[in-house]
N, C-alpha and C positions, 0 to 999 in steps of 0.2 A: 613093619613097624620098627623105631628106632632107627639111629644114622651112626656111622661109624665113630671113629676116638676124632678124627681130623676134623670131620665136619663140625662136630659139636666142639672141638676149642675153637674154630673160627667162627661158629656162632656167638660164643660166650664173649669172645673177643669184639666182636661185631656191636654188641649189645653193651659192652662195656663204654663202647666213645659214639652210643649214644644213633646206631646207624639203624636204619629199617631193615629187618629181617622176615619182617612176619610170625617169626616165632617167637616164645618168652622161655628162656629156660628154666627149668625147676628142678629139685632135686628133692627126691623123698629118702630124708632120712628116718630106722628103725628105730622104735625103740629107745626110753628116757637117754638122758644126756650120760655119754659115756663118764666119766669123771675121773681123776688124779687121787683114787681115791687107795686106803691103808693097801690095800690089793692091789696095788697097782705103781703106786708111786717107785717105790725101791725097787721093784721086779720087772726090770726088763724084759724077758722071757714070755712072763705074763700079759705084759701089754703087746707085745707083736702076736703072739695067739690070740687074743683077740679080736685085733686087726684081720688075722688070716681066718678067723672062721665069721666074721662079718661080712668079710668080702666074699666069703665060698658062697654066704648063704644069698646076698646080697646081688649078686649075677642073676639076671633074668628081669630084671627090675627095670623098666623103661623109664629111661629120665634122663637128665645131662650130666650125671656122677659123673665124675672120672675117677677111677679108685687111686688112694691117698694112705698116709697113714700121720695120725694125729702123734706128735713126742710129746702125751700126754703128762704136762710137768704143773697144769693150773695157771689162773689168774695172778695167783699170791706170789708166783716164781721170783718173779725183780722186787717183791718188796722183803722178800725172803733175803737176795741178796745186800740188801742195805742192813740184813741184821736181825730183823722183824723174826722174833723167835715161831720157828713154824711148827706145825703137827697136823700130820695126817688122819681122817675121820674117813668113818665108810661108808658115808653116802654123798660127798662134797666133796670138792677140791681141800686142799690143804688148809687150815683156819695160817693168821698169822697175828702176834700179837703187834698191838702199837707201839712207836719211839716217843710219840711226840705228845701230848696235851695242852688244853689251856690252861692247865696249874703254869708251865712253862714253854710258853709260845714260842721262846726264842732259841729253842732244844733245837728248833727246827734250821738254824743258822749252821747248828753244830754236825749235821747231817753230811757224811762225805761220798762220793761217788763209789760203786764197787768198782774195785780192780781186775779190770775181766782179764790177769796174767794168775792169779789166786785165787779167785773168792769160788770155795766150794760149793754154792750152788751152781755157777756157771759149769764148775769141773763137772759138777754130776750130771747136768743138762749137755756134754759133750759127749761124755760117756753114752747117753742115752742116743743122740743123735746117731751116733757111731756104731753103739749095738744094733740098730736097727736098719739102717745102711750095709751092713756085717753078714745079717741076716735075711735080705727082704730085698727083693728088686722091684719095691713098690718105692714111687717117688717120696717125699715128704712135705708136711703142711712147717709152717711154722709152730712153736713153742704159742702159746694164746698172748696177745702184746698189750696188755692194759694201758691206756691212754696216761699222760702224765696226772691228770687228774683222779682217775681210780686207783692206780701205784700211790697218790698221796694220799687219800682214803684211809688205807691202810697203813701208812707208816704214822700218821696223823691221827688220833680215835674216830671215827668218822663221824659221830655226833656235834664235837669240837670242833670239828673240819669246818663242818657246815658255818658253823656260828665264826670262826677263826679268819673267814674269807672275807666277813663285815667290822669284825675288832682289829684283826690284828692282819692286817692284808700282806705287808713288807713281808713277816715273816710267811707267808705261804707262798708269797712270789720266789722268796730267796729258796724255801723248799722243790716248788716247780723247775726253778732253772736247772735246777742238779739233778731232777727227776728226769728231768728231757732228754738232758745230754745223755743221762746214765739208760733211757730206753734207745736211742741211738745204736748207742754202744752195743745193746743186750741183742739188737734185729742184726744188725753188723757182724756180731761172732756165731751167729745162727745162718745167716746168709755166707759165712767162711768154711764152714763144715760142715754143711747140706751141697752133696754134691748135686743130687737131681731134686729139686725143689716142683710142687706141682701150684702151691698159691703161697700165697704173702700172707696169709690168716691162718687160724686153727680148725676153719670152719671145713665143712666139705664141699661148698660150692667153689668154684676156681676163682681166683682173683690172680690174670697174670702180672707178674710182676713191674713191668711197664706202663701201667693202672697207678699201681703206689704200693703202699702199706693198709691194712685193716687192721684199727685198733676195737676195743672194749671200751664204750665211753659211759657205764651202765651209770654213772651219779648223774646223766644229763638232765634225767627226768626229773632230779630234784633242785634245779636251778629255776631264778630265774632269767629272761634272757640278757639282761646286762649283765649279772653272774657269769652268765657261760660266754661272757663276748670276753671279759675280763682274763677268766680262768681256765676256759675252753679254748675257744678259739685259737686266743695266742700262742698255748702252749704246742695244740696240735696242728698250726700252720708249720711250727719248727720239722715239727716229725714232716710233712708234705714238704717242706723243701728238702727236707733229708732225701726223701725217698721217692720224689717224683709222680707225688701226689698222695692223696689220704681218700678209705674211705671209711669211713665212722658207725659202727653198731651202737646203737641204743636197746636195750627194755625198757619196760615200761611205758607212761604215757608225753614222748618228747614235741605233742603238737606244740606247745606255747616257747617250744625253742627252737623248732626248725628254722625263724626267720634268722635267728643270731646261728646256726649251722650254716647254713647258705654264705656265709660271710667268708667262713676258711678259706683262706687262698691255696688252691689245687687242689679243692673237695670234688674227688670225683663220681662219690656216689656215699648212700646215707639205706643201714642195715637197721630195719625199725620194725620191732614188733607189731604187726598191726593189728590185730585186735584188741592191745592194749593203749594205743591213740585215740583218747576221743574225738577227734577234730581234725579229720580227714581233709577239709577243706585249708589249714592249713599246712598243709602237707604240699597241696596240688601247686604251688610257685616253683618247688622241687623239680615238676615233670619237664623236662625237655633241656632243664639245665645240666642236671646231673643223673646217672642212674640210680634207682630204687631195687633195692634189694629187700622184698617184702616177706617176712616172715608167718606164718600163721600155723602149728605146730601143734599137735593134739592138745599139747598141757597149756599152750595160752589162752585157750576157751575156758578152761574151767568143766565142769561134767554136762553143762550142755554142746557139747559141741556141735557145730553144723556139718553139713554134709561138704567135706572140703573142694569139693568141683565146685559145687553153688557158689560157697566162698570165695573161691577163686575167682568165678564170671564176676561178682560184686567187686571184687579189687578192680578187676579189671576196666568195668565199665566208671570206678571212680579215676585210675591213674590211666587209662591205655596200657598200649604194649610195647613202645619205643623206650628202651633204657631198661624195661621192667627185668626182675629174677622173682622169682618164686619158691619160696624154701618152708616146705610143710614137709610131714612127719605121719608117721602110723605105728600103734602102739605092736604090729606084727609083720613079719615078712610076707604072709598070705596076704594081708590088708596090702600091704604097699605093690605087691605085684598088680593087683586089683584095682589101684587108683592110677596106679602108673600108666593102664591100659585106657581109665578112660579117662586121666590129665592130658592125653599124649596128641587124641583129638581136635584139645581146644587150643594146647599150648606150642604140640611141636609144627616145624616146617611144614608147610605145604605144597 
């Protein structure tokens, strides 16, 4: 049971542009979402032990891991650098306050790019990279890359935001375009100082780099879809020509926008919670164009949860298995050895 480190990146690989394998890879991760949390954030030390007794414990687990280590810095990291006064909490990533409101829309003109030669959050996200590099002959994920529309979220009140997109459109464009360049920028000096890089995302399933970029697009689910053609798309076609393609996370329920996702130019695959979709159907235009990275994870059930193999054949028999990934969870290491052994039947190589 199981296939070696080779076989399984050229499966993952294979499954990425979309090729027949017969397998779907999956990856069971432990355990609630690690977090950038008061424990963690400042304390480098902290977070590579972590990492190293995840992995110790994490060996024996049959799936398509390939062990990584997350430079757990948060979502909020680039809007921290535009200024966004931040603070650490212990059970979330970093809170960050807003620049911008609808008292004065136009604050949002006054908004400049970080200077990634100075701005001390980049300093401290090097330091980090670096510590961990220093210490650890485990590759690296990326810093988590919030879409230009989640970074304006929060520089913007996100309440405001919402409403600001239909009043006062110039001024959230003229914020977006700075936002873009300024995420550019942020993947660029991350991709300069990771010397062995394992994905293009935060997450732990692989995305190799010749794929694209994986952003955080979690406000998609609150659009509607000429919204997200507007203020989605355009802005995350830039990051896909940047980087030679995108592939786009969602939560939440993003069926009534998948047809305006489909739209990005060099969308090469679309990470979506799926038990929080109601409208599977349309999801399915998705299949054969791009890959699906299908999410289902103890805590998206809520406390009924089903029996995650079942769940799985049910994905399965709605999207196939060409392009698919499978990314679920178990709230223990005994559970996931457990599922790993009977995921591996339906999902690995044959």
């Amino acid at each position: 049971m199981s296939i070696r480190y080779a076989e399984k990146l050229d499966l993952i690989k294979k499954t990425w542009n979309l090729e027949e394998t017969g397998a779907v890879p999956y990856v069971i991760e432990v355990g609630r979402p690690h977090h950038a949390t008061a424990a963690y954030y400042d304390d480098d030390a902290a977070e590579l032990a972590w990492h190293e007794e995840y992995h110790r414990r994490q060996a024996g687990i049959v799936d398509f891991y390939l062990p990584s280590i997350k430079p757990n810095m948060g979502i909020s990291n680039l809007a921290a650098a535009f200024g966004c006064p931040l603070s650490t909490v212990d059970d979330a990533d970093p809170w960050v306050g807003h620049l911008v409101s609808n008292q004065d829309p136009a604050a949002a003109r006054r908004i400049r790019k970080p200077n990634v030669a100075d701005n001390p959050i980049y300093a401290r996200m090097i330091k980090r990279l670096a510590f961990l590099q220093d210490h650890s002959s485990l590759p690296l994920r990326l810093v988590n890359v919030a879409s230009p529309m989640v970074t304006a979220s929060m520089i913007w009140d996100y309440t405001d935001l919402m409403l600001a997109m239909l009043l006062h459109p110039g001024d959230v464009h003229a914020l977006f375009e700075v936002i873009t360049e300024a995420t550019i920028d942020y993947v660029r000096l991350q991709l300069a100082h990771i010397k062995n890089l394992r994905t293009m995302g935060h997450e732990p399933e692989v995305l190799p780099p010749e794929i694209g970029l994986r952003i955080s697009d979690d406000t998609a689910a609150l659009m509607s879809p000429a919204l997200y053609r507007e203020f989605g798309v355009r802005y995350n076609a830039r990051l896909s020509e940047a980087f030679g393609g995108v592939v786009v996370h969602s939560c939440g329920d993003c069926s009534r926008v998948v047809s305006a996702m489909l739209e990005t130019p060099g969308l090469r695959g679309l990470e979506l919670t799926i038990p929080q979709n109601t409208d599977w159907e349309a999801i399915k235009p998705a299949v054969g164009r791009i890959a699906l990275s299908l999410r289902h994870k103890f805590w998206d059930h809520g406390p009924e949860a089903p029996d995650p193999v079942a769940y799985t054949r049910k994905v399965l028999d709605c999207f196939g298995r060409r392009g698919v990934f499978i990314l679920t969870s178990t709230a223990t290491f005994e559970e996931a050895r457990a599922l790993g052994d009977r995921l591996w039947p339906l999902l690995g190589p044959t």
